[in-house]
N, C-alpha and C positions, 0 to 999 in steps of 0.2 A: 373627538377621535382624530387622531393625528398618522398618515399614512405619508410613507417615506419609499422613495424611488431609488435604490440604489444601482448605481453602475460601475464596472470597472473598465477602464480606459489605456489602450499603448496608446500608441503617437498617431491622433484620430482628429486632427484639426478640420481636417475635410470634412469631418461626417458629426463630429461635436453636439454643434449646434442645435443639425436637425433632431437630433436627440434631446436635446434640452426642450425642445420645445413641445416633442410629445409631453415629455415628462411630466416639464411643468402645468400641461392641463390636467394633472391627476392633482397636484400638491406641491406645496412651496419649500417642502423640505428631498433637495433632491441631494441625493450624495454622490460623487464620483473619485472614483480612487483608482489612482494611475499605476500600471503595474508594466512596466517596458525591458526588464530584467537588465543588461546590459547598456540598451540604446541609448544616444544623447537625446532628450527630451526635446518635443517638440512646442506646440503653444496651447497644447490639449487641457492644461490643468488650470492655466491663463488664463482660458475662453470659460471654463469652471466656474472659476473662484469669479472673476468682473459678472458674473449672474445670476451672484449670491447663493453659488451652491457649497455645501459642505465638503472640502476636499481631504484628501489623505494619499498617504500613498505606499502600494506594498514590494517592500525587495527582497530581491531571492536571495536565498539561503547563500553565503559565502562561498560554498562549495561550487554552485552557479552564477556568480554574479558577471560573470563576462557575456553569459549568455544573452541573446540579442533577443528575447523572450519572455515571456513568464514563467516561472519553474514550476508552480502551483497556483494553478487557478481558482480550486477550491478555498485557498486560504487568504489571495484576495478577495474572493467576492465574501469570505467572512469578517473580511476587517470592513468593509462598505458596510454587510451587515453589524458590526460592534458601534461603526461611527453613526449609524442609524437610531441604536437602540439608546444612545447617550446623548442622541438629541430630545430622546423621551415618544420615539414613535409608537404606538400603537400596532401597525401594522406595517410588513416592509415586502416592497416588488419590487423584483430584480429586471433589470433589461439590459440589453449590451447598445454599444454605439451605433449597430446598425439595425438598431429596430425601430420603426414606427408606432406610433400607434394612429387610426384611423381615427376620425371626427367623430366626436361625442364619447371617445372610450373611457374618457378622460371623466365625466362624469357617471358614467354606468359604472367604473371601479369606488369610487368614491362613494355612490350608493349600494352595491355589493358589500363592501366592508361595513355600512355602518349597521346593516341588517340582519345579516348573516349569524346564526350561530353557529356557524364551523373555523374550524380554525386554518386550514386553507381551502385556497380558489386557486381551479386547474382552469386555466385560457386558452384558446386553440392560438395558438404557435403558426403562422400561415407564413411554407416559403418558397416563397415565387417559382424561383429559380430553379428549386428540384421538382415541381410540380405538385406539392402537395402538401400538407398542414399535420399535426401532430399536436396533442395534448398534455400543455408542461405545468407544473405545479409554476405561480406564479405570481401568487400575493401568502403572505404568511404571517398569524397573526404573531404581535412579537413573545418570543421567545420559545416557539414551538418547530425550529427547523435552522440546521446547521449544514453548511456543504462540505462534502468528504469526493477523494479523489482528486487528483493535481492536474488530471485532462479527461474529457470528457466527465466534467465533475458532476456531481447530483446530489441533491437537496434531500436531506433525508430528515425524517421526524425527530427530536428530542423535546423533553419538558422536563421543567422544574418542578410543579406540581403532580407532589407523593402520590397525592388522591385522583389523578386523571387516569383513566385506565387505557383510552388510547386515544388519538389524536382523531376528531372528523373532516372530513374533505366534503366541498361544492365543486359542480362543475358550472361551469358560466358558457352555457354556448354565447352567450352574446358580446363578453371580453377576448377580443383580438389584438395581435400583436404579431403587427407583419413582419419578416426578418430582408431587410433591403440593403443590401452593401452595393458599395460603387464597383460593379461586373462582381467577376469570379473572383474569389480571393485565392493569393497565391502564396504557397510560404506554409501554411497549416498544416498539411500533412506531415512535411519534412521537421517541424518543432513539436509536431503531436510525439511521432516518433521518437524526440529526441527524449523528452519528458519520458515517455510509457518504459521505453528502455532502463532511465534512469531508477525509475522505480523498481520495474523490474526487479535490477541490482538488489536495492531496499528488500523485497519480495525474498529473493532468496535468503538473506540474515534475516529476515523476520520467520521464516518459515522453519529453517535452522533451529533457531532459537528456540520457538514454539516443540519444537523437538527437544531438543537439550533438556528444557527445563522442565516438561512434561518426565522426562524421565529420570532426572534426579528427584523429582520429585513421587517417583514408583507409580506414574498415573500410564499405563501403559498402553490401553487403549488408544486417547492421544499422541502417547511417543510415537506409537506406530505408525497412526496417522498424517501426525505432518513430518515423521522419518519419509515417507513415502511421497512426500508432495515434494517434499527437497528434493531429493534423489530425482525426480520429476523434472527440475530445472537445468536444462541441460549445460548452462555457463556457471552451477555452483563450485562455490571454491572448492580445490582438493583438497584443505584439509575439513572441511567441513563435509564434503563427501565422505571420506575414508570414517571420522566417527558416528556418520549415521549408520555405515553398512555396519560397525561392529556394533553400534549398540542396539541394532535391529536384528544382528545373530545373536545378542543375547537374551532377545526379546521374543525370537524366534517359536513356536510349537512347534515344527517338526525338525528333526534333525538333520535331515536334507536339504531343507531351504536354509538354514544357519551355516552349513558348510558351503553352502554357495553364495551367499552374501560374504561372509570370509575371504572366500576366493578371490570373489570382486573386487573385496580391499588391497590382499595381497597383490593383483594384477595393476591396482590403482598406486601401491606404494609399499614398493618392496626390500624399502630401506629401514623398514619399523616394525617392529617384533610384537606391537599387539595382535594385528588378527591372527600373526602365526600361533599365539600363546592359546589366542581363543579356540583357532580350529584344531589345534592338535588335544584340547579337551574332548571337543567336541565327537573326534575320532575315537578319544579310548571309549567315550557313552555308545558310540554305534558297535563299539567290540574291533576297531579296524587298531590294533595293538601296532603294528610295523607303521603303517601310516603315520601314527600320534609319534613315534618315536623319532621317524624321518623329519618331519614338522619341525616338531620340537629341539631338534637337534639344528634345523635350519636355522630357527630362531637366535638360537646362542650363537650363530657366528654372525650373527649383524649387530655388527658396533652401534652404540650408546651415542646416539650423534649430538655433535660439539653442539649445536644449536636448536636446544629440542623445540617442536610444536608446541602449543598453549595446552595442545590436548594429549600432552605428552603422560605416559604411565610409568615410571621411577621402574615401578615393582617386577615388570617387567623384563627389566632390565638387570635386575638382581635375584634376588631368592626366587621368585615366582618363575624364572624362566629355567632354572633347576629344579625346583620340586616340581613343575610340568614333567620334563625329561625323569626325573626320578617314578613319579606318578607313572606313567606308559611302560617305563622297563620292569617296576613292581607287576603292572596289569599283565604285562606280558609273559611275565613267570620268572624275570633275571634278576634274581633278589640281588645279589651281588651287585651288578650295575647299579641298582636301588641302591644300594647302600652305600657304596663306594662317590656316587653322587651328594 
């Protein structure tokens, strides 16, 4: 049985060491992988590799690489875990640089892992500092647990194994793992921040999307759904704004809440003739004839703009914004206007 410690590391030359040295009373396979986003490196990876540990190292996405940071934390500590599972570990605990571990832990995980039939072991987490201890998933047998989320990440279940039906957990009251940084750490908030914002961003086109493509694909239920968690984000793009409202009035059951989603578009962008197109439909279904006409008459004096959106409708723009207008004068009884249109 082969049990691998893995760590990830910014510029921690100060605190390295004493980390290594818990480490290494669990197992000789310890990995550290240096992740400082922008920073000029310190001698953290140096002090590593001269103590025979497994190094690597993770850098942020291009889009972040000046940042002084890690952009994703989760996807370092999963390249520690990849560089673990390639050394053939059995099982892999995570620890950061400023954890301890207390005398003899080092063996009670060692015998933990090798008896155990579950597939992780939850450690009380003890820290000082705030007063108090907390229960983390913290050894995993391999291949049963991936981290997701770029700050405040969290270790969540997977398996390759078709025939497992869910994963088992132990709790180890006797495995500790103190969390000891040199004082207060300063700086985390202000990069947590920076990271959650960033995603955020991410959050909105995914949420978007999830809308879009729920509804070309007629699953309406979900269009509405993350139409509505969009709309929810209040720094979404306007044009991604404007095609959820309309295609949430067409999505619409009642005909009052479709003309006011409409509304919302038009208020949001009053230079484009879809929701005019939509709500002036919408008006001849309620029977509001003069209304659909006024609409619809609006619609056609708004120019065909020189540089249309991705989410731009042609049709709109040509026959459909006449046979709207012909549509409302027929409904309203002026065959003539109908026609002459």
């Amino acid at each position: 049985m082969k049990i691998a410690v893995c760590l990830i590391a910014g510029n921690e030359e100060k605190l390295i060491s004493r980390a290594l040295d818990s480490a290494f009373t669990v197992t000789d396979t310890v990995v550290v992988v240096r992740a400082i986003g922008g920073q000029a490196p310190d001698a953290t990876l140096d002090i590593a590799r001269a103590r025979g540990c497994i190094v690597g190292e993770y850098r942020n996405s291009p889009a972040n690489a000046a940042w002084p940071f890690v952009d994703d934390f989760a996807s370092a500590r999963n390249e520690s875990f990849r560089l673990a599972l390639d050394a053939g570990a059995d099982w892999l605990m995570w620890m950061d640089c400023d954890d301890t571990l207390p005398d003899g832990t080092g063996e009670t995980i060692r015998k933990a892992c090798l008896e155990t039939t579950e597939d992780w072991i939850l450690a009380e987490y003890i820290l000082p500092l705030h007063g108090k201890s907390v229960w983390r998933e913290r050894l995993f047998r391999a291949g049963t647990a991936a981290w997701f989320y770029g700050c405040h990440e969290k270790c969540v279940p997977v398996s390759t194994d078709p025939d497992k039906e869910s994963l088992k957990v132990r709790i180890r009251h006797d495995i500790r793992v103190v969390h000891e940084p040199l004082g207060e750490k300063t700086g985390s908030q202000e990069r947590n921040l920076n990271i959650l914002l960033a995603r955020y961003r991410e959050a909105q086109h995914l949420a978007f999307y999830l809308h879009y493509e729920h509804y070309l694909l007629g699953k309406r239920e979900e269009a509405v759904r993350y139409g509505l968690e969009a709309l929810r984000m209040q720094d979404l793009d306007g044009v991604y704004r404007y095609e959820v409202l309309i295609n949430l009035a067409l999505l619409a059951e009642k005909n009052e809440h479709a003309q006011d989603l409409c509304g919302r578009a038009i208020k949001l962008c009053k230079h484009r003739r879809e929701a005019f197109n939509i709500l002036s439909q919408l008006q001849m279904d309620a029977g509001q004839h003069a209304e659909a006409i006024a609409t619809a008459e609006a619609a056609l004096a708004i120019p065909c703009p020189r540089v249309p959106e991705w989410t731009h409708r042609p049709d709109c723009y040509g026959w459909k914004g006449y046979a709207t207008l012909a549509w409302a004068h027929r409904l309203a009884g002026a065959e003539a206007q109908a026609a002459e249109i």
